[in-house]
C-alpha positions in Angstrom: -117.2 13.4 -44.5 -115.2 12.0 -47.5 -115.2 12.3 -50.9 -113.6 10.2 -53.4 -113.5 11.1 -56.8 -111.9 10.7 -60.6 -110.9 7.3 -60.1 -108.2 5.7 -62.7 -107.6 1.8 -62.6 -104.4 0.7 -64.9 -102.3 -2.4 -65.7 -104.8 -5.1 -65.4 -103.9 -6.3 -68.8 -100.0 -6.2 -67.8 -100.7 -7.8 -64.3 -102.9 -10.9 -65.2 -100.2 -11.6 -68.2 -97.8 -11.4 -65.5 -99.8 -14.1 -63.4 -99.0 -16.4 -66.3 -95.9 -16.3 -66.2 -95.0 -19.0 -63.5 -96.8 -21.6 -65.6 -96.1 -20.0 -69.3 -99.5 -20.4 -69.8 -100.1 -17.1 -71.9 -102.1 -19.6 -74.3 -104.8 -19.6 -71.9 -105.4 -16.0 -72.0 -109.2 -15.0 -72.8 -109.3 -11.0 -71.7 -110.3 -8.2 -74.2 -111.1 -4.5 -74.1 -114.5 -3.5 -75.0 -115.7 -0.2 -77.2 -115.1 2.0 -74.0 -111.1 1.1 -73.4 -112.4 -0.9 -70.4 -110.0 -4.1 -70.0 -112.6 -7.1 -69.5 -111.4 -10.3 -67.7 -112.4 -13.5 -69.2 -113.2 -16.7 -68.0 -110.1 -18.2 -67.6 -108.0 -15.1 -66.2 -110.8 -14.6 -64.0 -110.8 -17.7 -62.7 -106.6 -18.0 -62.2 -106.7 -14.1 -60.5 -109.3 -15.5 -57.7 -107.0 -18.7 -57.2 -103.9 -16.7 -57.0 -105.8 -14.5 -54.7 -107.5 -17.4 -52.2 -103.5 -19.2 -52.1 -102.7 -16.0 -50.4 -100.0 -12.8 -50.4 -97.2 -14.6 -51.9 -99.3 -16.5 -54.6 -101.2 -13.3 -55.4 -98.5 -10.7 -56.4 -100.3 -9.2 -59.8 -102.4 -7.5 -57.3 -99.2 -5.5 -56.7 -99.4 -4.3 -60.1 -103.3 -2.9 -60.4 -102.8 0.7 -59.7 -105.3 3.0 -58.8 -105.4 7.0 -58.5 -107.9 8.5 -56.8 -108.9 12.1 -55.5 -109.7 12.0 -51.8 -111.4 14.7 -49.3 -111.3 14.3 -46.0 -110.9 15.6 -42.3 -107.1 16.1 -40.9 -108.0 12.8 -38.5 -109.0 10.5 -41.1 -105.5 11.4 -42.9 -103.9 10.8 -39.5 -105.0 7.1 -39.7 -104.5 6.7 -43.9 -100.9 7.4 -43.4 -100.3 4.6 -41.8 -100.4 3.0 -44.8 -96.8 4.4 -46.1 -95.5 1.2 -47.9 -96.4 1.1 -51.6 -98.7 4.4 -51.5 -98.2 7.7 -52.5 -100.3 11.3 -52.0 -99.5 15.0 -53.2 -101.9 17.0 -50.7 -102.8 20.4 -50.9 -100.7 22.6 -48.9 -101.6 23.9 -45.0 -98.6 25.7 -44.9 -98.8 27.4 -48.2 -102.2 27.9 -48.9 -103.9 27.8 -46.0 -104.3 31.9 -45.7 -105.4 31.9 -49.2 -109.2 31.7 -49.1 -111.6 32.6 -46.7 -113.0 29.7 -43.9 -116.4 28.5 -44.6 -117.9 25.7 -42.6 -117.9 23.7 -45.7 -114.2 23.2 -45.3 -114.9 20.9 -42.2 -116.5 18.2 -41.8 -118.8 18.8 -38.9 -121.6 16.0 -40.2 -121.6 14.4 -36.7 -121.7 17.0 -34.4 -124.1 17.8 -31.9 -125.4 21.5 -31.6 -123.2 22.7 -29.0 -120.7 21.2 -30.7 -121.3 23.0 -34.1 -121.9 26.6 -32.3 -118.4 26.4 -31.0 -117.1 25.4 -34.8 -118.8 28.6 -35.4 -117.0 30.5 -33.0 -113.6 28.8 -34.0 -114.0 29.5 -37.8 -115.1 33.2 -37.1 -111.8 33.2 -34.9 -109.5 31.2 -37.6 -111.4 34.1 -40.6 -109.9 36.8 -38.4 -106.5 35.6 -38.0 -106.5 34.9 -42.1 -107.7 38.5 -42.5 -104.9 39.7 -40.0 -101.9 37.5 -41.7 -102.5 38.6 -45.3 -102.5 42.2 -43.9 -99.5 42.0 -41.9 -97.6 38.8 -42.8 -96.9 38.1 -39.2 -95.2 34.9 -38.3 -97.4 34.9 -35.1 -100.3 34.7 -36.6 -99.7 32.0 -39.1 -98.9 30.2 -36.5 -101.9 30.7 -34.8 -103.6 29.7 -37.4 -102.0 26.6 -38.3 -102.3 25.3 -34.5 -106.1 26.3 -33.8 -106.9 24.4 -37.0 -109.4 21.8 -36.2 -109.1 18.1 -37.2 -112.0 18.0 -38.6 -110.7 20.4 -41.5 -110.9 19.0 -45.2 -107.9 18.0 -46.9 -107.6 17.0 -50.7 -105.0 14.3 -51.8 -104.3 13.0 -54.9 -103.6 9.0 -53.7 -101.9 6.1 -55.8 -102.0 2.4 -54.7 -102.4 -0.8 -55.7 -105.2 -3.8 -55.1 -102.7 -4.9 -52.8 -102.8 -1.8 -50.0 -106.5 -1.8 -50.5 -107.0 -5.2 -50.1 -105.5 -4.6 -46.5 -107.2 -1.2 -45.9 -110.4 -3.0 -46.5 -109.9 -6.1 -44.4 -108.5 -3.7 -41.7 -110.7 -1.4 -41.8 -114.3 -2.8 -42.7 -115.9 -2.4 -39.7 -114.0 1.1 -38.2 -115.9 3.3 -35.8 -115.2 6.1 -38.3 -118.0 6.4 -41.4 -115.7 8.1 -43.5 -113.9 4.4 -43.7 -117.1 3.0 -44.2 -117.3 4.5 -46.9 -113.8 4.5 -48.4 -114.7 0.3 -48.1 -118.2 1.1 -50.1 -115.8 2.9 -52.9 -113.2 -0.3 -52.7 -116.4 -2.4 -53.7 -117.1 -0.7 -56.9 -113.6 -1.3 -58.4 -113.0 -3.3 -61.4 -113.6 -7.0 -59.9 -112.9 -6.2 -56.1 -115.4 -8.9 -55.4 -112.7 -11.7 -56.6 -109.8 -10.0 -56.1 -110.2 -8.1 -53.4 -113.5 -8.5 -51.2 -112.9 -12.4 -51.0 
């Protein structure tokens, strides 16, 4: 299971003026924003991005300056493979070690969307056993028992980040990760496709 939500694109005014700047050819510049604030490429800026973007990562460095911030949901072992993408992205996550005794455990906090039945009676067993331990720490503030919490914790358990990029990280999260065992990457790619002109500038 993921979820990815409230999605902000910025600078693409700023970064396809910076794309002219090689060739001082600011002249040729035929963008506008329509009613809704939405910056809309025209025919010429849309047509140097794509080049810039086909001549490859040192000709197409205005992707570096799209950002995006996004809200993502998703299990611990998704996370586990996102972070390796450390270099030009940044995430505030909600808290395990803070917060993690503060609610009660439902089975909507995991995502259990591809297991089998045996599989999900002994999620039931482990949230009953995780709901206990919560009970028991906010009672007692014992050390143990946080602890025992925080390493039964499935993977599976449902983490929300607030994640800035740029084009250029998910231009290489797409290509790399397109055709992943994992659905939740799947789609994360279906959600790259609906950016603001991923087909040229990303996709391609």
């Amino acid at each position: 299971m993921i979820r990815l939500e409230r999605t902000d694109v910025m600078n693409i005014e700023n970064a396809i003026r910076g794309a002219r700047n090689p060739m001082n050819s600011w002249h040729r510049m035929d963008s506008h924003y329509d009613e809704e604030g939405n910056y809309i490429l025209g025919e010429n800026d849309l047509d140097l991005g794509s080049r810039l973007c086909k001549a490859g990562s040192d000709h197409r460095k205005f992707l570096r300056q799209i950002f995006v911030s996004v809200d993502i949901t998703a299990p611990l072992y998704w996370w586990k493979e996102y972070d390796t993408y450390k270099v030009g992205t940044t995430a505030n996550s909600t808290s395990t070690m803070h917060k993690i005794h503060s609610k009660a455990f439902e089975v909507e906090d995991f995502s259990t969307d591809h297991m089998n039945e045996a599989t999900l009676a002994t999620m039931d067993l482990i949230i009953k056993q995780l709901e206990t331990l919560r009970v028991d720490f906010n009672e007692t503030k014992d050390k143990t028992t946080w602890y025992s919490i925080i390493q039964l914790l499935p993977s599976s358990y449902n983490q929300m980040r607030t994640c800035s990029m740029t084009y250029e990280n998910i231009r290489n999260m797409y290509t790399a990760r397109k055709h992943h065992k994992l659905e939740e990457w799947h789609t994360f790619c279906r959600w790259v496709e609906t950016l603001p002109y991923a087909e040229e500038f990303i996709i391609k």
